[in-house]
C-alpha positions in Angstrom: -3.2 -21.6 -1.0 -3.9 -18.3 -2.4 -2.9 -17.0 -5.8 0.2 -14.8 -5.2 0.1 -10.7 -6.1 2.5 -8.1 -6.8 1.9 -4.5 -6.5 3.9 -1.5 -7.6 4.1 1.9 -6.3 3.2 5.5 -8.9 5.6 8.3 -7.5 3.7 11.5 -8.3 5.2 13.5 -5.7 8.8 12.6 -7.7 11.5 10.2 -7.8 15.3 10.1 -7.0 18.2 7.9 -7.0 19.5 10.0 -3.7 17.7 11.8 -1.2 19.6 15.3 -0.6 21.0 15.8 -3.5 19.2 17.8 -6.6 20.6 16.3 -9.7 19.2 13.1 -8.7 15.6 14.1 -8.1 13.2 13.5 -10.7 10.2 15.6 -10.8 6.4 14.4 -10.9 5.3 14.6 -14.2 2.9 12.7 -16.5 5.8 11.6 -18.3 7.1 9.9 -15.1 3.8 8.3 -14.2 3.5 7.0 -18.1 7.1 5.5 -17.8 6.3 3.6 -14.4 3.2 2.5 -15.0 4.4 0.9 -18.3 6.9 -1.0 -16.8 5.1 -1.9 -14.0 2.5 -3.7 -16.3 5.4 -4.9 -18.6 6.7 -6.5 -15.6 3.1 -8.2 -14.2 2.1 -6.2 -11.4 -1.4 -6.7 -10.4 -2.1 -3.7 -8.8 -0.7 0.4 -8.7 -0.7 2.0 -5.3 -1.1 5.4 -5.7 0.2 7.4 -3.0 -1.7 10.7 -1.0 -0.3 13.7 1.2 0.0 16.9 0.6 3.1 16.7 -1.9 1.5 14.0 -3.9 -0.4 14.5 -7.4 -4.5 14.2 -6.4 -4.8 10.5 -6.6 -8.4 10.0 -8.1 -7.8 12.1 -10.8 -4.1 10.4 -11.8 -5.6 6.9 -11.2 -8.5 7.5 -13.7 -6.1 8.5 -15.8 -3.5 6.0 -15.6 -6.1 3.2 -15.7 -7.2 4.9 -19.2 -3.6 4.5 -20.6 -3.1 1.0 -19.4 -4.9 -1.9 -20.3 -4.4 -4.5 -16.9 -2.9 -2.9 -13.8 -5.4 -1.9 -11.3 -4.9 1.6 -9.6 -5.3 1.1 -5.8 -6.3 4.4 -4.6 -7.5 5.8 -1.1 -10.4 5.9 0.8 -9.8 8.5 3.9 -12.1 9.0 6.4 -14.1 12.7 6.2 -12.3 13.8 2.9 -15.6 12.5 0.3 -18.9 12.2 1.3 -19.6 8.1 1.7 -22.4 8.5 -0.9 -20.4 10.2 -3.2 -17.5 8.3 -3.0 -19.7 4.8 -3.1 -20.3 6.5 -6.6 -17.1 7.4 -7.6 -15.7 4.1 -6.9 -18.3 1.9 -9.0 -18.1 4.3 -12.0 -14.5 3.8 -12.0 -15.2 0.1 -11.9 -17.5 0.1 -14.9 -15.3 2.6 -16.9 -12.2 0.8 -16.2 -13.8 -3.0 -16.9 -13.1 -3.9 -13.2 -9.7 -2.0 -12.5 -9.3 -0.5 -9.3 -8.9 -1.4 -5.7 -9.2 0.5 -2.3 -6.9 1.4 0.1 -8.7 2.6 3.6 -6.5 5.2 5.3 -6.4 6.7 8.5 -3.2 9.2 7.7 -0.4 9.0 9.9 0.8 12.8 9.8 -1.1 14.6 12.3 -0.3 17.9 10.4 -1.3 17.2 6.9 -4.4 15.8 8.3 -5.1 19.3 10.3 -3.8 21.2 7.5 -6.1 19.7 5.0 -9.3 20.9 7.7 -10.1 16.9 8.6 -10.9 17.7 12.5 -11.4 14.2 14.3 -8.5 13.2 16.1 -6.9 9.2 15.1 -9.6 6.7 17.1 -12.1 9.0 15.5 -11.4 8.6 12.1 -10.9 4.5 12.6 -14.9 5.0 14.0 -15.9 7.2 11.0 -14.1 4.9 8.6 -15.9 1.8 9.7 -19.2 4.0 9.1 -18.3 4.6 5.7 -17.1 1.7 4.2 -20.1 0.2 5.9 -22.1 2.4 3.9 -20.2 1.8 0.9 -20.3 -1.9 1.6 -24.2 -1.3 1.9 -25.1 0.8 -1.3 -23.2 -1.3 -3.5 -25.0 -4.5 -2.2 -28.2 -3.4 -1.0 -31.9 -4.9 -3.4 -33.4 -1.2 -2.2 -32.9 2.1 -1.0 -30.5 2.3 1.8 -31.0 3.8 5.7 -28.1 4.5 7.7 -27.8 6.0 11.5 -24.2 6.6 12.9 -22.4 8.5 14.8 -21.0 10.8 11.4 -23.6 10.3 9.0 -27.5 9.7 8.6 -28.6 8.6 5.3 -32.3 8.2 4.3 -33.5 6.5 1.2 -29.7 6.6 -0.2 -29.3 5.0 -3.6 -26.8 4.7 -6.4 -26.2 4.0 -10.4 -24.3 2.1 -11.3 -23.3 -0.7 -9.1 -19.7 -1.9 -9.2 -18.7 -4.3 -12.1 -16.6 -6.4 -9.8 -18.8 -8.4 -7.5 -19.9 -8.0 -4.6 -17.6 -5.1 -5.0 -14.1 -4.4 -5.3 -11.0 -5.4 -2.9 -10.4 -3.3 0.3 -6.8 -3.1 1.1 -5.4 -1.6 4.7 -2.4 -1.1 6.0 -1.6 -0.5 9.7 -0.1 -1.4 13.1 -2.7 -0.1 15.8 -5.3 -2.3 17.0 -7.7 0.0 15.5 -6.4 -0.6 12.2 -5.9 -4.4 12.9 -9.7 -4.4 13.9 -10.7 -2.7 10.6 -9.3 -4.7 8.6 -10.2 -7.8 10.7 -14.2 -6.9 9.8 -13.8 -5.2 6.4 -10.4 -5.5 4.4 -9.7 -8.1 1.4 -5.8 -7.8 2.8 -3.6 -6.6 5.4 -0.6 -4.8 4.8 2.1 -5.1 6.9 5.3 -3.2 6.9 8.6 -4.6 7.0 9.4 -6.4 10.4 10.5 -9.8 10.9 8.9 -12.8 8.9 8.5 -14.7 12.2 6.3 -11.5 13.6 4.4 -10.9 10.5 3.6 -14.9 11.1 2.4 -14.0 14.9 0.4 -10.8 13.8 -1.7 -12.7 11.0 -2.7 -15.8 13.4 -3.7 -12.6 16.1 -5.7 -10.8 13.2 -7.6 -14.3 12.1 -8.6 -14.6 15.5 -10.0 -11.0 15.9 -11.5 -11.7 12.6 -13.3 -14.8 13.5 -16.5 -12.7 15.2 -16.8 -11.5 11.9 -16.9 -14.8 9.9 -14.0 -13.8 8.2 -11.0 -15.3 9.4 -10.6 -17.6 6.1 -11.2 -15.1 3.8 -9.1 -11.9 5.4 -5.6 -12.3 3.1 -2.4 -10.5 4.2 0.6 -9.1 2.7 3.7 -6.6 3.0 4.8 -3.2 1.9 8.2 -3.5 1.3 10.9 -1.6 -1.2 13.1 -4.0 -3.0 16.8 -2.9 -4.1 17.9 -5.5 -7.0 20.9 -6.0 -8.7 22.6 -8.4 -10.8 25.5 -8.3 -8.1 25.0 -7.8 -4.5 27.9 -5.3 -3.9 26.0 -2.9 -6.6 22.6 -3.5 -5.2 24.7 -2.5 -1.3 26.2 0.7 -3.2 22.8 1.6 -4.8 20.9 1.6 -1.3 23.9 3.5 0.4 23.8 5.8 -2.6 20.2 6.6 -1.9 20.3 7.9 2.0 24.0 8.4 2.0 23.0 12.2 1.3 20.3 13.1 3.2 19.5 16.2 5.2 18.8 15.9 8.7 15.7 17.8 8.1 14.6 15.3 6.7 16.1 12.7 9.3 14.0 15.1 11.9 10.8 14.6 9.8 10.8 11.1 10.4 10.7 11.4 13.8 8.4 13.8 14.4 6.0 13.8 11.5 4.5 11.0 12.2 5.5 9.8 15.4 1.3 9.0 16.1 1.5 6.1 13.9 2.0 2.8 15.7 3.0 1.4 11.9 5.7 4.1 11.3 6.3 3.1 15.6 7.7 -0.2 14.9 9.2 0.6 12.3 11.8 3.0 13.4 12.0 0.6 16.9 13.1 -1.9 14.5 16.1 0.3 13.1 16.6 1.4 16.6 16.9 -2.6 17.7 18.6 -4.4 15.2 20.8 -1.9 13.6 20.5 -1.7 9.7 19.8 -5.2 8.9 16.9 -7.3 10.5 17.7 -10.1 8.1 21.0 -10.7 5.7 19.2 -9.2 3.1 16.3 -7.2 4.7 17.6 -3.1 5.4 16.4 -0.4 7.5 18.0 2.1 5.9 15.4 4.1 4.3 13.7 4.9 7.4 16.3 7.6 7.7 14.2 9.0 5.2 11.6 7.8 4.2 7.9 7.5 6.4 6.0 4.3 5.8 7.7 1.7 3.8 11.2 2.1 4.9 12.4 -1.1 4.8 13.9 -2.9 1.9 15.2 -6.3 0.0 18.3 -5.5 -0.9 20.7 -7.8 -2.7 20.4 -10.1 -6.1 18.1 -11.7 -7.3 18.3 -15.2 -5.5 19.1 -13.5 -2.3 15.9 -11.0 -2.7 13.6 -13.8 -3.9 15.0 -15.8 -1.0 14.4 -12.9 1.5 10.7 -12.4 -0.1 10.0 -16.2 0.4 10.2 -15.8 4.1 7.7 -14.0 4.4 5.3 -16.3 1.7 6.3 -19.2 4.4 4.8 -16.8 6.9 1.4 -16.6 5.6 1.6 -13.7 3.1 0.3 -13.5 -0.4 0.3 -9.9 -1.9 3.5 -7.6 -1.9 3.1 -4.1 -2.6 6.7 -2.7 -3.6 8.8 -0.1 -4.8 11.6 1.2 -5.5 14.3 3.1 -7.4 14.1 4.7 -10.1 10.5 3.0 -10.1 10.1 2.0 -13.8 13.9 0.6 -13.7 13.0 -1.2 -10.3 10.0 -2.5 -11.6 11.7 -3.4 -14.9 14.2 -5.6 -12.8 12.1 -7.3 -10.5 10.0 -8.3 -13.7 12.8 -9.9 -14.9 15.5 -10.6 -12.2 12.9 -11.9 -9.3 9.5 -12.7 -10.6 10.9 -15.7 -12.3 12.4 -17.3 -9.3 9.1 -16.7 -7.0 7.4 -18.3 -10.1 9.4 -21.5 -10.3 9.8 -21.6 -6.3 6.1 -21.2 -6.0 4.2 -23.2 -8.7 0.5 -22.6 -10.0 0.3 -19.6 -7.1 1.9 -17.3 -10.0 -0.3 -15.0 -12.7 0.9 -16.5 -15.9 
């Protein structure tokens, strides 16, 4: 079985403890990005997804600099189609990995709001950019690996004679990570990601989605080696009926603005689709202790573990059983959240799944 991974989530754009109301937002600040990413490696998280959009810090720059003030946490940052030139970026990426002694991860991207895509002049509609990202982590894949020069003909991009210094200092190179529900995303990652990130939905689904993705990825010779995993929040408390008051406190207060925003924003991702069919099906609870609450608000991961720690660790075992082994979380505040699941739930996944646990 595969060695189990936690991931943690850097808020640049902000944090809150409520949604709507001012005196609980928390501004983006390199003070907040020092305090969660501290507590995040205090508490053994593997990895730091670092979000993009157009209210987020630039992620490059913050993940350079966050992997400068930690010693052990590797920043996973984005790869989006047409934003960096493929050579460029094939550059970018291994000098981070020899600066950073073999800290940092990618996370391919497709963006799932139409308008910040448009707004930020990236002019290939959705299947497009899923055709253009396959071109360029292929040529990523291809400059980091190739003996000699490489040659590359596509559809986007024509490279002759393309070379690179220096190669990555994790080898072959480092760990793609994707996260997606369209087939286009499910065949991407089926040919080039390390793991597949799902978002919440019910363990016995995730379990039928990663036997379909091993089978698409069997053409591909990689349907042993592809990993998978979820992108959940987690809502921990010592008690459950604080841990029920903190996730009501946190969308109790929100605007319908931003209620609108989730369902038109990005009502062209098939991800963010099932998602909010999933609230719209089951109500606010898929599981005992699984919520759809924050898709009120929230795009993406809206779907959290809410409860103590047994009944969280218990909730995050189902979907182990299922066939996952990396969890990318958050929550909030994020350096208290990650503080408690360091301490609260690590423990039990530990002692419930022996050896499978960074020590």
């Amino acid at each position: 079985m595969r060695p189990l991974e936690f991931g943690w989530y850097l808020p640049t754009h902000g944090d809150t403890t409520a949604y709507g109301v001012m005196e609980a937002q928390v501004p983006g600040s390199p003070e907040l990005c020092d305090r969660v990413v501290q507590a995040a490696e205090a508490a053994g998280f593997e990895y730091l997804l670092i979000p993009v959009g157009s209210v987020c810090w630039e992620a490059w720059i913050t993940g350079a600099f966050m992997a400068a003030r930690s010693s052990k946490i590797k920043p996973l940052i984005a790869a989006r189609p047409g934003y960096i030139n493929p050579v460029l970026l094939a550059k970018m990426i291994s000098t981070f990995d020899q600066m950073s002694g073999g800290r940092i991860c990618i996370n391919l991207i497709a963006g799932q709001n139409e308008s910040e895509v448009d707004g930020e002049g990236v002019r290939y509609a959705k299947q497009e950019r899923y055709a253009l990202m396959e071109e360029e982590v292929s040529i990523l894949k291809a400059l980091w690996t190739a003996r000699g020069p490489v040659n590359f003909q596509g559809k986007f991009h024509t490279l002759s004679g393309a070379h690179i210094r220096p190669r990555p200092l994790q080898q072959p190179f480092p760990k793609f990570y994707l996260g997606g529900g369209s087939r286009e995303a499910w065949q991407m990652s089926a040919k080039h990601s390390d793991v597949h990130l799902f978002w919440g939905d019910l363990p016995e689904r995730i379990a039928a989605n990663i036997a379909e993705i091993r089978a698409m990825a069997r053409p591909h010779d990689r349907e042993k080696t592809i990993g998978f995993g979820m992108r959940l929040q987690v809502i921990c408390r010592e008690n459950e009926k604080d841990a029920w008051e903190a996730a009501d406190i946190l969308v109790r207060n929100a605007t319908e603005r931003q209620k609108q925003e989730m369902k038109t924003l990005y009502n062209n991702s098939a991800a963010n689709q099932r998602v909010q069919q999933l609230a719209r099906e089951h109500g606010d609870l898929l599981l005992p202790h699984l919520w759809t609450g924050i898709t009120r608000v929230r795009p993406g991961a809206g779907i959290a573990v809410v409860g103590n720690p047994s009944q969280c660790a218990d909730t995050l075992q189902q979907f182990i059983d299922a066939g996952c082994h990396s969890f990318c979380l958050s929550g909030y505040l994020h350096d208290e959240e990650a503080e408690r699941f360091g301490r609260l739930i690590r423990p039990i996944l530990a002692e419930n799944n022996r050896g499978r646990l960074a020590a």
